[in-house]
C-alpha positions as CSV (number, residue, x, y, z in Angstrom):
1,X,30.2,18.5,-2.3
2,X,28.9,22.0,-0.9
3,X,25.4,22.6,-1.6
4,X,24.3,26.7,-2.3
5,X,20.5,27.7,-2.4
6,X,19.8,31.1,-3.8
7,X,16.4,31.6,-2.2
8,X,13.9,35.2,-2.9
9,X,13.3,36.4,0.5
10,X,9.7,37.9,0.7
11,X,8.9,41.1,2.9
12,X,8.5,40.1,6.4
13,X,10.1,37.1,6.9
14,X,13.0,36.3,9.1
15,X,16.2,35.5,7.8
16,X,16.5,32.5,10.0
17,X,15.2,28.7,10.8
18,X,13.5,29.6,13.8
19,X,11.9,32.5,15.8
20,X,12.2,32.0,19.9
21,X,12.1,35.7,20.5
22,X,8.4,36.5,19.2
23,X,5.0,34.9,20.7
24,X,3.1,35.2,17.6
25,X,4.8,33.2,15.1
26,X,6.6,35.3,12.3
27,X,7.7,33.5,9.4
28,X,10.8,32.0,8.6
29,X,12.8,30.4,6.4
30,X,11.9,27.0,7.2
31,X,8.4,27.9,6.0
32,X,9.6,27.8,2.8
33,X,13.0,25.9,2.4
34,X,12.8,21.8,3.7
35,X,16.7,21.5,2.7
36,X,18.5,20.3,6.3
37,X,22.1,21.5,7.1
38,X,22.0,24.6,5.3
39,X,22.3,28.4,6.8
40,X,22.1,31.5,5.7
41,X,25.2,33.5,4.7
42,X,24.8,36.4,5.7
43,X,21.3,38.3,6.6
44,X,18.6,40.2,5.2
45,X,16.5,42.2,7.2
46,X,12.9,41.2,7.7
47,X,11.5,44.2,6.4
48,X,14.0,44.0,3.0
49,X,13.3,41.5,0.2
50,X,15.2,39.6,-2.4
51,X,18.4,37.5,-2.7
52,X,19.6,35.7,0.3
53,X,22.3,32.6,0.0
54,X,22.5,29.5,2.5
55,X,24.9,27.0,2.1
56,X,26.1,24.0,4.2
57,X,29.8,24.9,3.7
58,X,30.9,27.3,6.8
59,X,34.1,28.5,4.6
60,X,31.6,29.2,1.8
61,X,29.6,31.1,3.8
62,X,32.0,33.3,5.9
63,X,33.4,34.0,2.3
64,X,30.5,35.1,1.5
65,X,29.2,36.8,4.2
66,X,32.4,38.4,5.6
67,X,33.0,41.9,4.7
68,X,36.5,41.7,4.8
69,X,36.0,39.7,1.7
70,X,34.8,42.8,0.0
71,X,31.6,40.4,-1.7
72,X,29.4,43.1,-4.0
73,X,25.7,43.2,-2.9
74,X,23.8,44.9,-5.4
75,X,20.5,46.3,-4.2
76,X,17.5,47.8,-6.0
77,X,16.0,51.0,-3.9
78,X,12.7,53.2,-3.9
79,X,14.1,56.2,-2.3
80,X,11.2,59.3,-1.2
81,X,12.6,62.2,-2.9
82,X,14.2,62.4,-6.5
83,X,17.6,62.0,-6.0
84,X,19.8,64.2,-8.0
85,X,24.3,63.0,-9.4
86,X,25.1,65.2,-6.6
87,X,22.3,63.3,-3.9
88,X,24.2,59.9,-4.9
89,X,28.3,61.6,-5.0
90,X,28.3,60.8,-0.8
91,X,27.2,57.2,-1.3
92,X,29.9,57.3,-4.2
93,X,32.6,58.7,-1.6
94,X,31.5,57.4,1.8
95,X,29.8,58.3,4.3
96,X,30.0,58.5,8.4
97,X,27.6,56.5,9.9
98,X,27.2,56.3,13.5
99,X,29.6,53.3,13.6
100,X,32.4,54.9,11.3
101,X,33.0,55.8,7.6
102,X,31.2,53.3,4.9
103,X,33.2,52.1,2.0
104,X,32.6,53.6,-1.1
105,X,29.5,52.2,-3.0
106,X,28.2,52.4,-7.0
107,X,25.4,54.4,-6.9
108,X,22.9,55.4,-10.1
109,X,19.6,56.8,-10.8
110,X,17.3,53.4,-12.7
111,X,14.2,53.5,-14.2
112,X,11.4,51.5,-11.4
113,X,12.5,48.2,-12.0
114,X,10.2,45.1,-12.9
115,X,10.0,43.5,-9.9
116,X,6.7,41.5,-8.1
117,X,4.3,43.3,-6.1
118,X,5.2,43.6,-2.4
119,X,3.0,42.7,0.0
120,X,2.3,44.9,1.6
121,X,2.5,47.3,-0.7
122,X,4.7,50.6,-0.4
123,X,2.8,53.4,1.1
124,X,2.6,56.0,-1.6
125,X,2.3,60.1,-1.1
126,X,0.8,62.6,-3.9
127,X,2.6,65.4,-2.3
128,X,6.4,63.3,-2.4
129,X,8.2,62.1,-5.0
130,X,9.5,58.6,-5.2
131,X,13.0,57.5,-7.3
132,X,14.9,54.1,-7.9
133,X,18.5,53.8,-7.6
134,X,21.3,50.8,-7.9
135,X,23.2,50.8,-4.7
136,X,26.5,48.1,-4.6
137,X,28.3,47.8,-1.3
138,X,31.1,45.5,-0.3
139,X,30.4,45.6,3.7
140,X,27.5,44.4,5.2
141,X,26.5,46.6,8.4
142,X,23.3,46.2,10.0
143,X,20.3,48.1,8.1
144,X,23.5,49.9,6.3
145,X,21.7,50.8,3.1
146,X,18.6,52.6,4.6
147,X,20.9,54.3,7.2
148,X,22.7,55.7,3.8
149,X,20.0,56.2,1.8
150,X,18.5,58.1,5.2
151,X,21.8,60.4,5.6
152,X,21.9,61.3,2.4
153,X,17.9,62.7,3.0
154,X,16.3,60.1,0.9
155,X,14.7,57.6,2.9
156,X,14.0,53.7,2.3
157,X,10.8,52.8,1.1
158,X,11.7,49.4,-0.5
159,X,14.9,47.3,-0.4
160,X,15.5,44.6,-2.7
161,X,18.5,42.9,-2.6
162,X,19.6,41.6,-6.4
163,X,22.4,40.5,-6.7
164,X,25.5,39.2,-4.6
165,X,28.7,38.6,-6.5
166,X,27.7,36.6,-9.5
167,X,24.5,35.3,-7.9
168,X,20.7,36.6,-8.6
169,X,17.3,36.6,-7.8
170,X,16.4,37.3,-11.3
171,X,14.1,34.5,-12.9
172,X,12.8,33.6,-8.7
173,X,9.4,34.6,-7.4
174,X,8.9,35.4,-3.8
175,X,9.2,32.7,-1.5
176,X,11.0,30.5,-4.3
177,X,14.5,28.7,-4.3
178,X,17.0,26.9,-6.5
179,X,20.1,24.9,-5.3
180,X,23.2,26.1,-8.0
181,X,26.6,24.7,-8.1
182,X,28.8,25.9,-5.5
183,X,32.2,27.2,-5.7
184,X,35.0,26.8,-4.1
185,X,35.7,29.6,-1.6
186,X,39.2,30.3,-3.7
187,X,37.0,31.0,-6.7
188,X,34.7,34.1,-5.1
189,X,35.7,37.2,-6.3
C-alpha cells in the first residue's frame, strides 16, 4: 500500500532530506518528518511556504510531479502593486518566460487570506501597495510563479502553495504533517 504525507512547508526550509551543499546547516525536511522511504513529489522553493506531497510510490509521485500530467497547483500570492483584470489577462493567456511560453493559468484578485504568520515576516512599504491573488498552474518550472508574477510588474512578496489537485494544506500549521490515503496513479486527475 502507498503511503502520501501532505506536509506544510514553513519559509526557509529545504524541500529535501539532507543539505550537503551549505556549511551552516539549513533546515530540512527531516527536521520535521521521521517517516523513512518517503520523497518529495515535486519541490517547493525554500523561500515559498505551504503544501508539499512525498510519497513512497515513484509512479505516484512522477504523476504528481510531472507536468506533462497537467496536476493543478493552486497558490496564494501577496503581489507589491494592486493588480488590476487587465494586470492578471497575461497570466490568463500565457506568458514568455525566458525558457518559452507558460501554459495558461486561473488567475483572480482574493481578499488577504487567513493564513499563519510567516516568519520572517513580509517586509512591508507605506509608499506601495500590496494585493492577493489565486494563481493555478498545471507546469511546474523553477520559481515559475514569481517569474510571472515579476513579468507581469507585480513582484512576489509571499508564496503559498494551497492546494495541489485535490490535496491541501488547509487545517495544517507550519511545520505539521498528516499521512492520507493514497491513490492510485490512474485515479489523479
Amino acid at each position: 500500500m502507498s503511503r502520501l504525507i501532505l506536509f506544510n512547508k514553513p519559509m526557509d526550509v529545504l524541500s529535501q532530506f539532507t543539505d550537503a551543499k551549505s556549511v551552516t546547516k539549513r533546515a530540512t525536511l527531516s527536521d520535521f518528518i521521521d517517516s523513512p522511504g518517503v520523497y518529495p513529489a515535486g519541490r517547493l522553493d525554500r523561500d515559498s511556504e505551504g503544501l508539499l506531497l512525498l510519497t513512497d510510490d515513484g509512479r505516484l509521485q512522477a504523476r504528481i510531479a510531472d507536468p506533462a500530467h497537467a496536476q493543478a497547483k493552486t497558490y496564494l500570492v501577496q503581489v507589491e502593486g494592486a493588480p488590476t483584470e487587465a494586470d492578471l489577462q497575461p497570466l490568463r493567456d500565457g506568458l514568455r518566460l525566458k525558457d518559452g511560453m507558460t501554459r495558461p493559468a486561473e488567475a483572480r484578485c482574493i481578499a488577504a487570506p487567513d493564513l499563519w504568520p510567516r516568519v520572517p515576516p513580509v517586509r512591508f512599504r507605506k509608499t506601495v501597495p500590496d494585493a492577493w491573488i489565486s494563481l493555478t498552474i498545471r507546469e511546474g518550472r523553477n520559481r515559475q510563479v514569481r517569474r510571472m508574477t515579476a513579468a507581469i510588474g507585480l513582484p512576489t512578496l509571499r508564496l503559498v502553495r494551497w492546494r495541489i489537485g485535490d490535496w491541501s494544506v488547509e487545517g495544517l500549521e507550519p511545520g505539521a504533517w498528516r499521512e492520507v490515503p493514497a491513490p492510485q496513479p490512474s485515479q489523479l486527475r
